[in-house]
One Martini backbone bead per residue (centre of mass of N, CA, C, O) as a GRO file, in nm:
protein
   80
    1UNK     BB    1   2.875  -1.550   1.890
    2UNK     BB    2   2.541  -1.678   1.807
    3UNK     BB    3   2.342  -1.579   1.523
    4UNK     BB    4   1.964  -1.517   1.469
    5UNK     BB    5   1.796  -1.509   1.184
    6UNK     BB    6   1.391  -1.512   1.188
    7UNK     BB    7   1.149  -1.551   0.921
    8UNK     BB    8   0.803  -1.454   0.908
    9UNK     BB    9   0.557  -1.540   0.655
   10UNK     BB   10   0.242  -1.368   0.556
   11UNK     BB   11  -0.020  -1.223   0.421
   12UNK     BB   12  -0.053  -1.039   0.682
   13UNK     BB   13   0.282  -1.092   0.795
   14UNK     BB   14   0.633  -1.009   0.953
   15UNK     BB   15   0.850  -1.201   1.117
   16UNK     BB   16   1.114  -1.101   1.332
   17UNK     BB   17   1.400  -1.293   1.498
   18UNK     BB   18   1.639  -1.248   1.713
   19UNK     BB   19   1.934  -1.424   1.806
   20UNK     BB   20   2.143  -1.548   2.073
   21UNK     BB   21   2.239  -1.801   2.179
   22UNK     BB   22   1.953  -1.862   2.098
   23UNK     BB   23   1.822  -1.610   2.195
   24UNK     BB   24   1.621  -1.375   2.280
   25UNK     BB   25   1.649  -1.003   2.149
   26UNK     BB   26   1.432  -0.994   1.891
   27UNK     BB   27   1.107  -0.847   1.833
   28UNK     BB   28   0.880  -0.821   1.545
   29UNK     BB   29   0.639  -0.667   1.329
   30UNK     BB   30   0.469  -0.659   1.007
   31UNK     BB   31   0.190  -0.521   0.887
   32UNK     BB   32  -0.018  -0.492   0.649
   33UNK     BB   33   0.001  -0.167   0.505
   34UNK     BB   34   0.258  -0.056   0.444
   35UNK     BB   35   0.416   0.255   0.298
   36UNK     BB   36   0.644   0.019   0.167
   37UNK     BB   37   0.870  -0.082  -0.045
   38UNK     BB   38   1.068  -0.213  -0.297
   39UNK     BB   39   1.305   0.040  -0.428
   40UNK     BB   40   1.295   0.261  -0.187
   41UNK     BB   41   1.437   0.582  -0.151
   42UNK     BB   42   1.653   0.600   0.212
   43UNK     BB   43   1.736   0.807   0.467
   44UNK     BB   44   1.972   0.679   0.684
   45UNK     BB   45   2.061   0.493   1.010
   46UNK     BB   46   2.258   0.292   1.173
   47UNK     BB   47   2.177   0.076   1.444
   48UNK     BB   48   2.283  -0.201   1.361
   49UNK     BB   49   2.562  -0.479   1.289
   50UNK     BB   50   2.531  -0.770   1.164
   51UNK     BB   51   2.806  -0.961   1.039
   52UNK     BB   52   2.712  -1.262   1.013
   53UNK     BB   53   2.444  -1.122   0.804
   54UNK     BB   54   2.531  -0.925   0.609
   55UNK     BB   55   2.380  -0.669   0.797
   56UNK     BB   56   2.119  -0.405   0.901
   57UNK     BB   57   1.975  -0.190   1.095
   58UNK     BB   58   1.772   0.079   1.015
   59UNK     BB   59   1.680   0.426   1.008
   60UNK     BB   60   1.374   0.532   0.825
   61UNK     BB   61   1.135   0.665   1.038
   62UNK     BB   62   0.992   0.440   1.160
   63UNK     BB   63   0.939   0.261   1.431
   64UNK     BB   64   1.062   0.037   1.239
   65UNK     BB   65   1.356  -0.094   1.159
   66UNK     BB   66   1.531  -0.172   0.904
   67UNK     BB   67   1.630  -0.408   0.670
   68UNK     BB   68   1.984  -0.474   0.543
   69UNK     BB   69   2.126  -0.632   0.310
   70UNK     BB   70   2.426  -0.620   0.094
   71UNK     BB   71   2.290  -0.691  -0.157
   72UNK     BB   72   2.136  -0.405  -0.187
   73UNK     BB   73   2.412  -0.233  -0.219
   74UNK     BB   74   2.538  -0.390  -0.456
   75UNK     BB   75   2.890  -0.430  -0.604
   76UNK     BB   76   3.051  -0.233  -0.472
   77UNK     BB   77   2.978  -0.405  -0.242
   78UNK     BB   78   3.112  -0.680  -0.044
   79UNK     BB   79   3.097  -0.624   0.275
   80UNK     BB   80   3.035  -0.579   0.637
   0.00000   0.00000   0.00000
């Protein structure tokens, strides 16, 4: 199964889309004026594992999950 994830930036607004094989399962939209930043520390439920990305969805408590890359949780994590 190949997976991809698109993300479109502009200053009003951040789109992401997964796709799988081709396809879309999964569109997001975050529209500019959320109240949480970059570095911002929240305890999370992982909504969903996408090894291929080495990343996951998690819920932050928000309508929608946050995009957590495996970069992002320090140098002692190697990979999800």
């Amino acid at each position: 199964m190949d997976k991809e994830l698109i993300i479109r930036s502009s200053p009003e607004a951040v789109d992401f889309a997964l796709l799988k094989d081709g396809k879309l399962v999964e569109l997001h939209k975050d529209e500019d004026g959320n109240k949480f930043a970059v570095g911002d520390v929240f305890i999370a439920k992982i909504r969903k594992a996408v090894p291929g990305l080495n990343a996951a969805f998690v819920n932050v408590g928000y309508e929608k999950d946050a995009f957590l890359h495996y970069h992002d949780l320090g140098p002692q994590i190697s990979s999800l």
